[in-house]
N, CA, C and O atoms as a GROMACS GRO file, in nm:
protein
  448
    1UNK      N    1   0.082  -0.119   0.000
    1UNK     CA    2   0.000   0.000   0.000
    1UNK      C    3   0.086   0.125   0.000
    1UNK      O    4   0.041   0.214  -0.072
    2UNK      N    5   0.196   0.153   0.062
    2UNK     CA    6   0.286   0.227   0.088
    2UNK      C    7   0.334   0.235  -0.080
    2UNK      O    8   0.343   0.337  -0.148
    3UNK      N    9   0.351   0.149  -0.105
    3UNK     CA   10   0.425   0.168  -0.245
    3UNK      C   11   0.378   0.260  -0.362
    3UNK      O   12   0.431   0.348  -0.430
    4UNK      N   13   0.200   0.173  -0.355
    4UNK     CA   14   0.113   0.251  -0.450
    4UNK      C   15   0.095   0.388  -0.412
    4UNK      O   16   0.106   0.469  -0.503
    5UNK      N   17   0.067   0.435  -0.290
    5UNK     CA   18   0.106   0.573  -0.234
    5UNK      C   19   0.197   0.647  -0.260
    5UNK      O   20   0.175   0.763  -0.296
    6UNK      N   21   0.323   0.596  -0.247
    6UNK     CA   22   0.467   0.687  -0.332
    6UNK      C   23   0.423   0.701  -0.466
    6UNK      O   24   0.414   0.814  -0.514
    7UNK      N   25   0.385   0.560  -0.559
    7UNK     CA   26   0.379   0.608  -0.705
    7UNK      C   27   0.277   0.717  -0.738
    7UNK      O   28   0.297   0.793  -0.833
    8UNK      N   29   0.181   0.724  -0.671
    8UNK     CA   30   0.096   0.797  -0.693
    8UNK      C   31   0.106   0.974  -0.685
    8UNK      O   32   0.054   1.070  -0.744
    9UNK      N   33   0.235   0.947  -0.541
    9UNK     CA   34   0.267   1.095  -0.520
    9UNK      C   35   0.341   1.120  -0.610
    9UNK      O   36   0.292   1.217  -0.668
   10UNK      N   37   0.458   1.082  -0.671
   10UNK     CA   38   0.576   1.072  -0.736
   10UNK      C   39   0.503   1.116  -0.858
   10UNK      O   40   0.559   1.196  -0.934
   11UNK      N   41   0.361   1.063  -0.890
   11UNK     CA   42   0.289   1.138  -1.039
   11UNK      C   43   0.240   1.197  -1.030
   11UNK      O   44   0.202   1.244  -1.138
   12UNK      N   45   0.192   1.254  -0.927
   12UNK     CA   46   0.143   1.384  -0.898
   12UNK      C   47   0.189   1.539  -0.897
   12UNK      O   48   0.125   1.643  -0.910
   13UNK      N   49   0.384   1.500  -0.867
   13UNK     CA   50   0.410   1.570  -0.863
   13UNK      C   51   0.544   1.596  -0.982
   13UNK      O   52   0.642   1.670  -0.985
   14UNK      N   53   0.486   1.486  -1.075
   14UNK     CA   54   0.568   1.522  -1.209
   14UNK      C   55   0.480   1.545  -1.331
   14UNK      O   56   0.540   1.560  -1.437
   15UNK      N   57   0.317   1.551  -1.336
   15UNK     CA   58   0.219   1.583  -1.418
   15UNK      C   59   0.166   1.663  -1.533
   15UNK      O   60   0.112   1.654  -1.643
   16UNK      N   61   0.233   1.785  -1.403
   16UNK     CA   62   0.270   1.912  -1.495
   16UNK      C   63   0.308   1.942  -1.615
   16UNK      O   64   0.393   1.866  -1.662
   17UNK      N   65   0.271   2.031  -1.684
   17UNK     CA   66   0.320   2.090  -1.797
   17UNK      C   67   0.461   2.101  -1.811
   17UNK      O   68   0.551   2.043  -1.872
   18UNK      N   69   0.450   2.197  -1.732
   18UNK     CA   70   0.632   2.247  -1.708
   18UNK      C   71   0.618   2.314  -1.594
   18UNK      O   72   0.512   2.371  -1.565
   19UNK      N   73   0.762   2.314  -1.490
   19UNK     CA   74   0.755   2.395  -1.354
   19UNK      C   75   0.884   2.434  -1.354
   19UNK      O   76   0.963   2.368  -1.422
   20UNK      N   77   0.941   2.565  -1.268
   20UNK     CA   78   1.018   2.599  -1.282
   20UNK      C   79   1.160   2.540  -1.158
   20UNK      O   80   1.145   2.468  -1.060
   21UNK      N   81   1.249   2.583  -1.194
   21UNK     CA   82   1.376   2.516  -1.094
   21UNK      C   83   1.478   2.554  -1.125
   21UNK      O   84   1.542   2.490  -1.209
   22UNK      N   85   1.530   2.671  -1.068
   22UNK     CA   86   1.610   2.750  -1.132
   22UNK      C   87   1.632   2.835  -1.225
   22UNK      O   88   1.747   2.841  -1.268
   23UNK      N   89   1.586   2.875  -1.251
   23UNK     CA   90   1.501   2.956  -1.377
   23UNK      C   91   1.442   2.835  -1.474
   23UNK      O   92   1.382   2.884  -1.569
   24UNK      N   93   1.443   2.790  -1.474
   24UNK     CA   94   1.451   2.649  -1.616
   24UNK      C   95   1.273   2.625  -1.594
   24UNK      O   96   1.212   2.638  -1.487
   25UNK      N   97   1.222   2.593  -1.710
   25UNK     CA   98   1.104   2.516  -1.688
   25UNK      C   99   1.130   2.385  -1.778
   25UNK      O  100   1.194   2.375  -1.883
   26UNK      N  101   1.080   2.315  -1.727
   26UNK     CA  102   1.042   2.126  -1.783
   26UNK      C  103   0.947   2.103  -1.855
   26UNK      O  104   0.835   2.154  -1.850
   27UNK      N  105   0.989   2.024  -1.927
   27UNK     CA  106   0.864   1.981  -2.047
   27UNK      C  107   0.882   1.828  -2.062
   27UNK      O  108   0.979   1.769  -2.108
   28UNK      N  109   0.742   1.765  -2.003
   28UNK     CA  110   0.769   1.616  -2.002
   28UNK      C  111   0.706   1.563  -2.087
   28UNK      O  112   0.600   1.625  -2.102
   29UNK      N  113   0.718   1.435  -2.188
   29UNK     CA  114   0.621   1.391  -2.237
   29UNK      C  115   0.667   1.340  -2.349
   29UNK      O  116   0.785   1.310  -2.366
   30UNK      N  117   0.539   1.319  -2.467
   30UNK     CA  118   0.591   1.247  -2.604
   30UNK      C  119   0.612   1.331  -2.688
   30UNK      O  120   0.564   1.445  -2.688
   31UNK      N  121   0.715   1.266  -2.797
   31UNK     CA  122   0.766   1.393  -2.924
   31UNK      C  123   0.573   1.373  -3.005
   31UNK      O  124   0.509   1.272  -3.036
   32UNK      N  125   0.548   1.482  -3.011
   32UNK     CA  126   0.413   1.473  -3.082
   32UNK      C  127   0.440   1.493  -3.240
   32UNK      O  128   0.398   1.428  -3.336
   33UNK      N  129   0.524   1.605  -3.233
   33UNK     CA  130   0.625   1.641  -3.389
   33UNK      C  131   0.706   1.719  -3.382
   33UNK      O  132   0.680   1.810  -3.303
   34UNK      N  133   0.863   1.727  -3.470
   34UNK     CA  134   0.926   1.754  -3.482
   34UNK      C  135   0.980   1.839  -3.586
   34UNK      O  136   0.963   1.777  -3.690
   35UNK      N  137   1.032   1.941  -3.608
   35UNK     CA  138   1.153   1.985  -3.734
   35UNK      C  139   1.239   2.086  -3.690
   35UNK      O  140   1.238   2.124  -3.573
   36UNK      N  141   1.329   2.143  -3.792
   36UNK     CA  142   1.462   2.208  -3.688
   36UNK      C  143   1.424   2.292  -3.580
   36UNK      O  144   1.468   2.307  -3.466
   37UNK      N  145   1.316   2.352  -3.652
   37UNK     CA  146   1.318   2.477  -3.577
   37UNK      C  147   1.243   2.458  -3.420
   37UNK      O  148   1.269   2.552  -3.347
   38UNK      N  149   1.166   2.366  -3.366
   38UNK     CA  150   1.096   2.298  -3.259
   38UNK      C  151   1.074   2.162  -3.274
   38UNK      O  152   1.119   2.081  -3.354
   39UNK      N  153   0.981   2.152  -3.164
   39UNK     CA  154   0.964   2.032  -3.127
   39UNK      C  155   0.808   2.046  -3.034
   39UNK      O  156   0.775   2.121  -2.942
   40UNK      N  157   0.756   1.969  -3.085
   40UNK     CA  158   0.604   1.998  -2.977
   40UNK      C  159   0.553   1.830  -2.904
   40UNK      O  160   0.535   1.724  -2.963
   41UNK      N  161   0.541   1.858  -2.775
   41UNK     CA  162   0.553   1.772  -2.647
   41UNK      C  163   0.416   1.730  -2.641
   41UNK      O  164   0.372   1.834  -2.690
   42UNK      N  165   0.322   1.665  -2.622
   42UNK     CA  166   0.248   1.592  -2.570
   42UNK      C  167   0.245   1.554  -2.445
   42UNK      O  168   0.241   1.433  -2.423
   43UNK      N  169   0.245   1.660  -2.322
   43UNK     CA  170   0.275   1.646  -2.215
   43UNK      C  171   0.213   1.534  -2.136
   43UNK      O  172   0.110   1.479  -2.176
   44UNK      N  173   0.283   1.497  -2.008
   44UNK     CA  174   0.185   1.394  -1.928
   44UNK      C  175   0.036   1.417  -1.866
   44UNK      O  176  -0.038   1.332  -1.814
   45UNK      N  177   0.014   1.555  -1.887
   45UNK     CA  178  -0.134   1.576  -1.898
   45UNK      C  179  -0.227   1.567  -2.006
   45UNK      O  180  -0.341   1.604  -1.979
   46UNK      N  181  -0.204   1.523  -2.130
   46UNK     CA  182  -0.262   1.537  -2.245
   46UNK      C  183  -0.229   1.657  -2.345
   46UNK      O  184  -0.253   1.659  -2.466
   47UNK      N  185  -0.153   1.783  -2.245
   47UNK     CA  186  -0.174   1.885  -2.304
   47UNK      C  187  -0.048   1.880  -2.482
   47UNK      O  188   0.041   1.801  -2.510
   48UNK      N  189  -0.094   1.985  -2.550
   48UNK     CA  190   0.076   2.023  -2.636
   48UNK      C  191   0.118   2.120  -2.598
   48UNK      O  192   0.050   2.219  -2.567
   49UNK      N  193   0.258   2.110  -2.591
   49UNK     CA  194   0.368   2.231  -2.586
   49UNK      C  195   0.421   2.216  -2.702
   49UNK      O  196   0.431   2.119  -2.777
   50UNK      N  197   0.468   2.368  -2.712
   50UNK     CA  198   0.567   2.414  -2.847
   50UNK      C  199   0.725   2.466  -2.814
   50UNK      O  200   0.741   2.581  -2.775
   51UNK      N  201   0.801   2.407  -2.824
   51UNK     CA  202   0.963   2.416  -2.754
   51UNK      C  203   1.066   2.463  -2.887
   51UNK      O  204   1.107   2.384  -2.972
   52UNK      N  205   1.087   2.571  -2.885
   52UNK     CA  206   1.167   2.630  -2.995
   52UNK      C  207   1.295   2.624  -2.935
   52UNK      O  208   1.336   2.676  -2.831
   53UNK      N  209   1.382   2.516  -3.061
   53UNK     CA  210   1.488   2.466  -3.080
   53UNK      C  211   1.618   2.555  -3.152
   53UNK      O  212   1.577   2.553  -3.269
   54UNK      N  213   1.698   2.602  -3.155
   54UNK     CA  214   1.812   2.664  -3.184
   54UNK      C  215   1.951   2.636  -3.192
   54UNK      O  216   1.942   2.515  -3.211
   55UNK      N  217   2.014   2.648  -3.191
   55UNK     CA  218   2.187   2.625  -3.257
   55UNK      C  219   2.258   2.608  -3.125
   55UNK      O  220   2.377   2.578  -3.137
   56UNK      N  221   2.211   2.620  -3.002
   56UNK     CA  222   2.261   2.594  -2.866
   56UNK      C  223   2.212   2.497  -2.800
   56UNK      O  224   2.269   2.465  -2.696
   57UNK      N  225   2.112   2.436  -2.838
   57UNK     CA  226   1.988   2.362  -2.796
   57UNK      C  227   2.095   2.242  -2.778
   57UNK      O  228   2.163   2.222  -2.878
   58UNK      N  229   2.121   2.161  -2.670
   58UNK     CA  230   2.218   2.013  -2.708
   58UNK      C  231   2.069   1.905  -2.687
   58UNK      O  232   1.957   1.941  -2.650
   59UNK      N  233   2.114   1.774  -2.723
   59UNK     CA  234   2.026   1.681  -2.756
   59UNK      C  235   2.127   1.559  -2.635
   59UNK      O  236   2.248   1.574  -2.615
   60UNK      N  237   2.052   1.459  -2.578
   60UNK     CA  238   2.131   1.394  -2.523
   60UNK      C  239   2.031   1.219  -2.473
   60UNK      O  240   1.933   1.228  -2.399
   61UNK      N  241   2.065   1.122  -2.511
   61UNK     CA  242   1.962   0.990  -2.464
   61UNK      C  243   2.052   0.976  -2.337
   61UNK      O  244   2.175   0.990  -2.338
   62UNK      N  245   1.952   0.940  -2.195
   62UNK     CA  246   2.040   0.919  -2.123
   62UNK      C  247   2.172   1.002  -2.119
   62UNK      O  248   2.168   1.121  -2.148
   63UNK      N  249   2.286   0.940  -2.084
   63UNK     CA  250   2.467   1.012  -2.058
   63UNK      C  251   2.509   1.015  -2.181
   63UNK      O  252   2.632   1.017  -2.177
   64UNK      N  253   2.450   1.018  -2.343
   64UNK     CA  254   2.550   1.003  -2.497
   64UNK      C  255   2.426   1.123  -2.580
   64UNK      O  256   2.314   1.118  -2.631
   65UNK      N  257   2.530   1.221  -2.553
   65UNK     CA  258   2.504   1.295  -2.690
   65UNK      C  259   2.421   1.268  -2.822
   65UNK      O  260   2.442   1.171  -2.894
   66UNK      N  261   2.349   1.340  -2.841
   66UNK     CA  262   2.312   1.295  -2.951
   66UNK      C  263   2.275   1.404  -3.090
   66UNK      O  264   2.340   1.509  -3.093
   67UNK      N  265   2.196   1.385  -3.177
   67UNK     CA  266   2.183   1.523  -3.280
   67UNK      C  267   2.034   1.488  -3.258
   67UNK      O  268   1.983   1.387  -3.210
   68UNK      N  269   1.952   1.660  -3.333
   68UNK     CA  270   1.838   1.632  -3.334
   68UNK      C  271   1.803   1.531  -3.459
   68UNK      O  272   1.684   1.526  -3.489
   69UNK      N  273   1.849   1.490  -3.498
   69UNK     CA  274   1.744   1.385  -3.609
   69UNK      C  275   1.732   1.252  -3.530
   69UNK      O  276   1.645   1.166  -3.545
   70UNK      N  277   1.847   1.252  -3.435
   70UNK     CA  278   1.786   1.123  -3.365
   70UNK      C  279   1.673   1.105  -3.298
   70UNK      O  280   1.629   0.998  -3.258
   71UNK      N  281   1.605   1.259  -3.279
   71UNK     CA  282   1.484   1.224  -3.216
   71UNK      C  283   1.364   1.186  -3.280
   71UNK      O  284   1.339   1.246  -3.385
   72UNK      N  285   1.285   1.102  -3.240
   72UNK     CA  286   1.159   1.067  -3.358
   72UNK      C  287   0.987   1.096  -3.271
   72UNK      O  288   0.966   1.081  -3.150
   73UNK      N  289   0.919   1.126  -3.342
   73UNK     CA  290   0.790   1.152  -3.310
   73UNK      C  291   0.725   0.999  -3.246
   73UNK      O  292   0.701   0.896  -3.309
   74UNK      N  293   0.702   1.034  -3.058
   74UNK     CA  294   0.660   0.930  -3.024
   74UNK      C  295   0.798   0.874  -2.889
   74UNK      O  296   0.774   0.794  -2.798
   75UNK      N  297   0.948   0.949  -2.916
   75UNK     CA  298   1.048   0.933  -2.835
   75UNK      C  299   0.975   1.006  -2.659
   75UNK      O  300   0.914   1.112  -2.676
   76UNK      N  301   0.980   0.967  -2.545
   76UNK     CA  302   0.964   1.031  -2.413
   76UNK      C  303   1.086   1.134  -2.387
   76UNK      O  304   1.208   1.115  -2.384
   77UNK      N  305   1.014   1.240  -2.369
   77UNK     CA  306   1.148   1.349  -2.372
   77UNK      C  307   1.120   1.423  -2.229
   77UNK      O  308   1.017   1.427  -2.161
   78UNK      N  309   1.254   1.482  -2.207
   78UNK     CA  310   1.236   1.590  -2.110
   78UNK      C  311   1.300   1.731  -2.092
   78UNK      O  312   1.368   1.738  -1.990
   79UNK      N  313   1.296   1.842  -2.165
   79UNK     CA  314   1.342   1.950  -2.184
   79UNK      C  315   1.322   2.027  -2.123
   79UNK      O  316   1.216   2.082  -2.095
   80UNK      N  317   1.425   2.044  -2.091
   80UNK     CA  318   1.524   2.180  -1.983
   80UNK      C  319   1.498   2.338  -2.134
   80UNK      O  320   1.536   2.357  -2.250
   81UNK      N  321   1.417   2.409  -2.033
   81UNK     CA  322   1.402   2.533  -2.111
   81UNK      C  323   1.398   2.687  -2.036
   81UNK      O  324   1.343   2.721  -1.931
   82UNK      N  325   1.481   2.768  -2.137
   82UNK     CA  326   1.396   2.889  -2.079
   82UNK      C  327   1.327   2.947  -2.115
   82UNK      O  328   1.333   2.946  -2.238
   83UNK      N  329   1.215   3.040  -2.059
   83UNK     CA  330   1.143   3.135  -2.099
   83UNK      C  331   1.169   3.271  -2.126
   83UNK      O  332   1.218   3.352  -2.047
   84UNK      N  333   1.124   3.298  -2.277
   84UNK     CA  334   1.159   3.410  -2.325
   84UNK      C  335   1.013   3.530  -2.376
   84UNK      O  336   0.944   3.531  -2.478
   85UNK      N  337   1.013   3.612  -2.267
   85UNK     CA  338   0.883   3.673  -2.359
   85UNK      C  339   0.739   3.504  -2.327
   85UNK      O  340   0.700   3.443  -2.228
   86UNK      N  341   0.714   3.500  -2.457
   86UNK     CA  342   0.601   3.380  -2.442
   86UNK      C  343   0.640   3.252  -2.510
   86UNK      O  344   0.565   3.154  -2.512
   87UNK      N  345   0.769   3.256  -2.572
   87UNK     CA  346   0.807   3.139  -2.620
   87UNK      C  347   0.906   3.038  -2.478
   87UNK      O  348   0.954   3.084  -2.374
   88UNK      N  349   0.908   2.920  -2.517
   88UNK     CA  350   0.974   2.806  -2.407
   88UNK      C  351   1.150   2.814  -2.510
   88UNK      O  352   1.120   2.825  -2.629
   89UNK      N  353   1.238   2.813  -2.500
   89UNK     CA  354   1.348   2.800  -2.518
   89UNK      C  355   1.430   2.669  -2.532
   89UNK      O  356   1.527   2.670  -2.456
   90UNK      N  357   1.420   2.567  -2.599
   90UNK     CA  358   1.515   2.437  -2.565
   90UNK      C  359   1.643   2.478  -2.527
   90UNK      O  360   1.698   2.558  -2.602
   91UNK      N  361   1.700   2.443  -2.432
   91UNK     CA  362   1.888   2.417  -2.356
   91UNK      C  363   1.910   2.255  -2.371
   91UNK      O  364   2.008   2.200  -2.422
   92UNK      N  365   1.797   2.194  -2.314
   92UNK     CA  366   1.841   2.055  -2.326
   92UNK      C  367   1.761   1.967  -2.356
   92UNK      O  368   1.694   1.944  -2.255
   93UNK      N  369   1.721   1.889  -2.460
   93UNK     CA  370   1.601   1.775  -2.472
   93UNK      C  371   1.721   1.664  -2.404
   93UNK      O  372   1.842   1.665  -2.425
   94UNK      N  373   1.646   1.576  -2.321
   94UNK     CA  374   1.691   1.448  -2.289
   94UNK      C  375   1.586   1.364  -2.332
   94UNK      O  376   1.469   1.367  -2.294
   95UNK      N  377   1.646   1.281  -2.425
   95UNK     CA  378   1.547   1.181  -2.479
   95UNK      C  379   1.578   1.049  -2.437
   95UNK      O  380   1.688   0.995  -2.436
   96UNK      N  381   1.451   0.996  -2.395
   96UNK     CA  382   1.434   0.833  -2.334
   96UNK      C  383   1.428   0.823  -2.189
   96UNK      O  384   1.475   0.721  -2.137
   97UNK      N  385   1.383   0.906  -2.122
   97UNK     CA  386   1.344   0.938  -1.982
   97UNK      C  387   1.234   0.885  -1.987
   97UNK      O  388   1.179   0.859  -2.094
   98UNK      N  389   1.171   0.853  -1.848
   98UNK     CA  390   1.023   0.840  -1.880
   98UNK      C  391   1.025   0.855  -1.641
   98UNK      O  392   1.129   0.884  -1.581
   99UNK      N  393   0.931   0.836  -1.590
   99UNK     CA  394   0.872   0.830  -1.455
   99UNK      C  395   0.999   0.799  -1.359
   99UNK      O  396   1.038   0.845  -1.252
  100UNK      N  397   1.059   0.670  -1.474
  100UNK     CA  398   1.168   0.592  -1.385
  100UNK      C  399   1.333   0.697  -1.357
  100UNK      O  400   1.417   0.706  -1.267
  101UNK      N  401   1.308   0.765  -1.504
  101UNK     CA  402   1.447   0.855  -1.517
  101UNK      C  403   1.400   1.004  -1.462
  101UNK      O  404   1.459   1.110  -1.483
  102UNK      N  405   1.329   0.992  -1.418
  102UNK     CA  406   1.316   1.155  -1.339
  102UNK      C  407   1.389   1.128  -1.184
  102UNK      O  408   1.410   1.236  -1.130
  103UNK      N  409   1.444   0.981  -1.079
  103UNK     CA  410   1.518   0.969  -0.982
  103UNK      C  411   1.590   1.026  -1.043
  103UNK      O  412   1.576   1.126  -0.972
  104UNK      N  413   1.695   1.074  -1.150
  104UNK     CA  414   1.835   1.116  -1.217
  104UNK      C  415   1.785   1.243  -1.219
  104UNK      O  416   1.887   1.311  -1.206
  105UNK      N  417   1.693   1.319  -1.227
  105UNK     CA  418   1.697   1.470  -1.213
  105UNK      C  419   1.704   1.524  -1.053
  105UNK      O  420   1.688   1.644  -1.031
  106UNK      N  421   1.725   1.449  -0.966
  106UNK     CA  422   1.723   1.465  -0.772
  106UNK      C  423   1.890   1.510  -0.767
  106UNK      O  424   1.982   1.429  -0.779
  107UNK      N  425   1.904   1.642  -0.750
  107UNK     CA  426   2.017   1.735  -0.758
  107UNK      C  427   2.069   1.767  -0.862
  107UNK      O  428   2.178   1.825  -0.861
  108UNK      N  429   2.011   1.742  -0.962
  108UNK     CA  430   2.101   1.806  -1.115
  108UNK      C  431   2.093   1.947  -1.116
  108UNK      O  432   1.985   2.007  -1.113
  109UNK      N  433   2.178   1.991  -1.119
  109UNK     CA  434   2.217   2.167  -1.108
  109UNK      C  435   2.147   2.218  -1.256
  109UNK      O  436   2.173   2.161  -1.362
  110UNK      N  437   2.065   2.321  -1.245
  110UNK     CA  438   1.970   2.356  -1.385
  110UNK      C  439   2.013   2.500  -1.442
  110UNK      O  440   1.936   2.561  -1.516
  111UNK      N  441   2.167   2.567  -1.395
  111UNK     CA  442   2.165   2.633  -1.414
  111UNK      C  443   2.256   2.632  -1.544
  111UNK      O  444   2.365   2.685  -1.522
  112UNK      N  445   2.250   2.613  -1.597
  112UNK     CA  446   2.311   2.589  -1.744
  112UNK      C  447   2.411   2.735  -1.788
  112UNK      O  448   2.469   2.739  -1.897
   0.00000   0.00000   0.00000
C-alpha cells in the first residue's frame, strides 16, 4: 500500500506541464512532432507544448550525446528550457526518460 502511495505521489508531482527550478522550466512527455526549428511535447497531462529549438539547444539519450534527427515523433522526452517573452526556449532535450528517469533529475544543477 505504501508503495502505490509513493507512485501515486511521485505522479502527482511530475504531471505538470512544465515547472520551474532555477530559472529552467520542464517539459515532459511524447515527441508529438518535430523539425529544426521545434519540437512539440504531448505532455503527461494530455496537453501540447511548443519548444523552440536553436543552434545551442544540445540533444542527449540518457549520458550520450546525440543530434536532433535522432529524435523521432513518439520518443519520451524531457526538456530543460527557458522562458523568453512567451516562447519556451530548448537548452536541453533528454530523450528516453520516462517516470523511472526523473530519480536522475534529484540534484542536477539547472543552471546551465
Amino acid at each position: 500500500m505504501k508503495r502505490i502511495l509513493a507512485l501515486l505521489l511521485a505522479i502527482g508531482l511530475f504531471t505538470s506541464v512544465a515547472f520551474a527550478h532555477n530559472g529552467m522550466e520542464h517539459v515532459m512527455g511524447t515527441v508529438a512532432s518535430i523539425t529544426d526549428a521545434s519540437i512539440v511535447v504531448k505532455t503527461t497531462d494530455g496537453k501540447s507544448q511548443a519548444v523552440v529549438l536553436n543552434a545551442e539547444t544540445k540533444y542527449a539519450k540518457m549520458d550520450t550525446t546525440i543530434a536532433l534527427k535522432d529524435i523521432k515523433v513518439g520518443d519520451h522526452v524531457v526538456i530543460h528550457a527557458k522562458k523568453k517573452e512567451t516562447q519556451l526556449i530548448a537548452v536541453e532535450v533528454k530523450v528516453g526518460m520516462d517516470m523511472k528517469g526523473m530519480d536522475d533529475m534529484k540534484g542536477m544543477k539547472m543552471d546551465h
